[in-house]
DORO-535981 format. One record per residue (C-alpha): residue in one letter; x, y, z. Coordinates in steps of 0.5 Angstrom, whole numbers, plus 500, padded with zeros to 3 digits. Example, Ala and Ser with C-alpha at 12.3 -4.5 7.8 and 13.67 -1.06 7.14 Angstrom:
BEGIN
a525491516 s527498514 
! end
This chain:
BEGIN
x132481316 x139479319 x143474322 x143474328 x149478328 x153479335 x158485333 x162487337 x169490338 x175488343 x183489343 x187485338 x188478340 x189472337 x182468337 x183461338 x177459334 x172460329 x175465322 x181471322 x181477316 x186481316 x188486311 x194488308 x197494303 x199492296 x207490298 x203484302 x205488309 x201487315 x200492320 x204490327 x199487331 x197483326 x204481324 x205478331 x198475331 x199471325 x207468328 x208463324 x203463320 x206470316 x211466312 x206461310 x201468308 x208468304 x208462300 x201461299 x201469295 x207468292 x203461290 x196465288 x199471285 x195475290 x198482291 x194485295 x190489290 x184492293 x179488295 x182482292 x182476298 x187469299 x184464304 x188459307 x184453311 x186450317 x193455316 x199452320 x201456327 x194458328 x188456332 x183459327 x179454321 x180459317 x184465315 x183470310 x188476308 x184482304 x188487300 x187494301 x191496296 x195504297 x193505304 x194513302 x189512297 x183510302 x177514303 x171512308 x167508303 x173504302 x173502309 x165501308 x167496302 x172493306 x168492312 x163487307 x168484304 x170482311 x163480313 x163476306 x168472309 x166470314 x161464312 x154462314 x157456318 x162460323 x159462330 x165465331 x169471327 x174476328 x177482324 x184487325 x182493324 x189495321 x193497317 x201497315 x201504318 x198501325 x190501328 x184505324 x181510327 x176509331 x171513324 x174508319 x173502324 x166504324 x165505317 x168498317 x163495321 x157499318 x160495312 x159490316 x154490318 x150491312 x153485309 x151480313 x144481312 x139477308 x131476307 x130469308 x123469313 x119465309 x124459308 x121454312 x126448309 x134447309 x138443304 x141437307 x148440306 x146448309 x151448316 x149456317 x149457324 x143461328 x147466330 x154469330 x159474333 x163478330 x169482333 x173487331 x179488333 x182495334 x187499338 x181503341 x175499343 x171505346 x173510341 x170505335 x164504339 x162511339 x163512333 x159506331 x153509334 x151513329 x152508324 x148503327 x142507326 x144508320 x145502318 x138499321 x134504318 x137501310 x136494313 x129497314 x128499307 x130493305 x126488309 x120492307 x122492299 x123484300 x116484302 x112479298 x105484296 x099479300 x103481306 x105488304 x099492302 x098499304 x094498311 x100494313 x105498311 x102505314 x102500321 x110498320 x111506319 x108505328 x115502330 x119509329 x115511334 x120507339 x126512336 x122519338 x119520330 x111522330 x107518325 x100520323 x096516318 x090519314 x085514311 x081515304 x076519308 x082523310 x085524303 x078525300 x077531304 x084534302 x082532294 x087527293 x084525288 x090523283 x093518289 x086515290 x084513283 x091509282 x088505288 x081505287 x080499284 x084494290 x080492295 x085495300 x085502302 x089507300 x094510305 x098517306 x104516312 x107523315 x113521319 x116528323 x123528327 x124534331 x131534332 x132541330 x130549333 x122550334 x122555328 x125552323 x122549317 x124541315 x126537310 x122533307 x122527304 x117524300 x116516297 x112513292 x110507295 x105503290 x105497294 x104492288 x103495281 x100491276 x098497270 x092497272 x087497266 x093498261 x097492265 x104490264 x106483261 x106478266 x113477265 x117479271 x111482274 x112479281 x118485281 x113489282 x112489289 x118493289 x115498287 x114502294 x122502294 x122510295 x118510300 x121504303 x127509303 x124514306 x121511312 x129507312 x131514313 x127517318 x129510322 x137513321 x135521323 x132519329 x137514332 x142518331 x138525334 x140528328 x140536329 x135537323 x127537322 x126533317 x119531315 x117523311 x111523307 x109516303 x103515299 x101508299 x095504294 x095498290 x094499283 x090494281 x084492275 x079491278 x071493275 x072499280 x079501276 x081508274 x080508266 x085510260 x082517258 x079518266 x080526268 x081527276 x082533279 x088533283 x089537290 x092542287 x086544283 x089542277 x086537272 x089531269 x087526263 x089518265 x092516258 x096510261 x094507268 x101504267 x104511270 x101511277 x106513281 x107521278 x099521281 x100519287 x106524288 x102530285 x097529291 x103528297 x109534293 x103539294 x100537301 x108538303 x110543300 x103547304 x103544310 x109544312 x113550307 x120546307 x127548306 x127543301 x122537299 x127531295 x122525292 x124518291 x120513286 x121507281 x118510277 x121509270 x124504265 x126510260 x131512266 x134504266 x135505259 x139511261 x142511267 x142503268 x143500275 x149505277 x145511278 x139515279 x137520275 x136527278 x132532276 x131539280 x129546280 x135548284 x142548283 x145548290 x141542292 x143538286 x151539287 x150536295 x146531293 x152529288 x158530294 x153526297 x152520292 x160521291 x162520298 x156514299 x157511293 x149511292 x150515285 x146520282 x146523275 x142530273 x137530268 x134536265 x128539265 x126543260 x119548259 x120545250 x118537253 x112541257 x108540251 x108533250 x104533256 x098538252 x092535253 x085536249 x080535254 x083537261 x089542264 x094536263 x096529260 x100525266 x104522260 x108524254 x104519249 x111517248 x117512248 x121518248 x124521253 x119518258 x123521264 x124527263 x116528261 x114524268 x120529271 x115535268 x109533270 x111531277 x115538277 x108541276 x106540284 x112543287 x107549290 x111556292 x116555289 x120551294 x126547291 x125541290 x129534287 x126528283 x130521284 x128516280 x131510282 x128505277 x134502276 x137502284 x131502289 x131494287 x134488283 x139492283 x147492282 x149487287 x156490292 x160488297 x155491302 x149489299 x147482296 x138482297 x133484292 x132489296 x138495296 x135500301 x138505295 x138512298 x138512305 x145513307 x145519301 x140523304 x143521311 x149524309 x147530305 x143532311 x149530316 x153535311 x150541309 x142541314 x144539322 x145545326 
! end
């Protein structure tokens, strides 16, 4: 959850109180309103650059404290570097950069929205208060007690100053949604597993009817009817049931088909039966971040009418190792009528997206279906924590979701997929393994499995975001556990190439 955070937008004025950031170009120029703001206090900006060696360089800040001439207590200058060389997610940047300098302890903040050349647009405003925005969040409900020395204040309000108040504030609309829908992400994915568990979290999904989304949720007898047997036996041995969400945004015309998205969401995930190593494995309630996405993504689409169908699928279970688990060497007969021997129970997330690919694909004959998963440490070792690794039957929609991932700075790398790894996967007894018995190339061969699922040939995207969903790169835009990965990438791809 957030601050309370007040942010709001006004004309440029001096504040008389609280913290001033303003920005400057890489010759330490100030925009004229800005310049005329600071007065005096421009020649001590001088001294004190000339002193640091501060040059303006992009994203690079001097703080001056209690700064002569001004009535604010504190007064910090970011540098943009070349202005001609600033793109969107530039100014997302800037705006968390922004956001980090005003501290915990100041009610009251204000940022010039400026540059050399004169005021940001209203678009670039807006970006900067998204960046803003998504900054000042942090997940601190459970924490009852503050040191002696935590000053933080309950709420503060930020204003950003522009040359068009009205402009930014419509522009920042749409951004709003989607910013609210990454924090929700994020709140869900920072949620401890005792609190989060697949009922609970198939009830939160309820709230995005206040934005227009239909939600319907199936239960264990709803699933056993359709035959989800591979999502079922991840979680048969946990005392809490399983749970499949569907959530629809109808913003599009009435005949054409959605976008679907689908998430994995594994509650916690203890390995089962082959359990993980008990290092690190309070991480693992991270591992719903796919579905935390979608269910985030939703949030954003609907807020801001996005002018697209768009279906969110998300399978929810537990993975636990109790007597009623599901064993090493099981064969469960999945929704698709195929047939699959458990080998390692560790790798439960490919069942519970076998069942959920193949109820989308047939119930709603989608455009596309695009799934998210942590699903493995092999595509960490890859790709590490600055890209997701994508696999995909469908080249057109693998190009936009790298302009996609270019434009939002949430990344995607292709991967390939190939009939030659298909073989990994032969089992003895049943149509299928559900691994590839090996440490190698462990994405790809979970990449194969999953691709088996993909009914009618409908183009199709695996993300798997092991190493972005959670415990992630920190950035100027997100300092939580919890990264909300995906929601803006997907947001953007559907802004640019699926709304009508």
């Amino acid at each position: 959850m957030t601050d309370a955070l007040k942010l709001g937008f006004g004309p440029f004025t001096a504040p008389a109180k609280g913290v001033l950031v303003v920005f400057c170009d890489d010759s330490l120029k100030f925009g004229p309103a800005t310049a005329k703001a600071l007065g005096s206090a421009n020649g001590l900006v001088a001294r004190a650059a000339k002193a640091e060696h501060f040059t303006g360089k992009s994203g690079s800040s001097l703080d001056l404290i209690v700064p002569e001439g001004l009535k604010v207590v504190r007064l910090t200058v970011v540098g943009v570097g070349k202005v001609s060389e600033l793109t969107p997610k530039d100014f997302l940047k800037l705006g968390g950069i922004a956001m980090g300098k005003v501290p915990a302890s100041a009610a009251d903040g204000a940022v010039f929205a400026e540059l050399p050349g004169g005021a940001m647009k209203p678009d670039q405003v807006a970006d900067l208060a998204q960046g803003a925005k998504l900054r000042a969040y942090k997940f601190d409900r459970y924490k009852t007690k503050r040191k002696d020395d935590d000053h933080s204040v309950k709420s503060r309000a930020v204003t950003i100053a522009t040359g068009d108040s009205s402009g930014a504030r419509r522009a920042f609309e749409a951004r709003d949604g989607i910013a609210d829908g990454v924090l929700m992400a994020r709140d869900l994915v920072n949620e401890p597993a005792n609190v989060l568990y697949p009922d609970e979290f198939a009830r939160r999904t309820l709230a995005l009817k206040k934005v227009g989304v239909a939600v319907e949720v199936l239960d264990v007898k709803a699933m056993k009817k359709l035959g989800m047997n591979a999502l079922l036996g991840v979680g048969q041995g946990s005392s809490h049931d399983s749970r499949m969400v569907v959530m629809r945004w109808n913003g599009g015309k009435k005949n054409d088909a959605p976008v679907a998205f689908i998430g994995k969401g594994v509650c916690f995930d203890t390995g089962g039966i082959s359990i993980k190593p008990a290092s690190g494995m309070e991480d693992m309630k991270g591992d719903m971040a796919g579905a935390a996405c979608v269910v985030g993504l939703m949030h954003a689409l609907a807020a801001r009418k996005a002018k697209v169908n768009a279906v969110g699928l998300i399978g929810c279970v537990e993975n636990m190792p109790d007597g009623n688990a599901q064993r090493p060497g099981d064969i469960v007969t999945s929704m698709s009528g195929q047939t699959i021997e458990i080998i390692n129970t560790d790798a439960e997330g490919r069942l519970v997206l076998a069942d959920v690919l193949w109820y989308a694909a047939k119930r709603f004959k989608p455009k596309f279906m695009i799934d998210l998963a942590t699903l493995t440490g092999a595509i960490i070792v890859a790709l590490g924590q600055e890209y997701a690794g994508m696999f995909t039957n469908n080249d057109e929609l693998s190009h936009r979701l790298h302009l996609s991932g270019e434009a939002t700075g949430e990344l995607v790398w292709r991967m390939p997929l190939n009939p030659v790894y298909d073989k990994m996967l032969d089992s003895k007894f049943a149509d299928m393994k559900h691994t590839g018995g090996s440490r190698w190339g462990g994405a790809i061969t979970a990449a194969q499995f999953i691709q088996r699922f993909v009914a009618d040939k409908t183009p199709w995207v695996h993300l798997d975001i092991a190493g972005t969903g959670f415990d992630s790169r920190m950035s100027d835009i997100n300092k939580s556990w919890g990264s909300g990965w995906g929601v803006r990438l997907l947001d953007k791809l559907v802004a640019d190439y699926y709304e009508k």
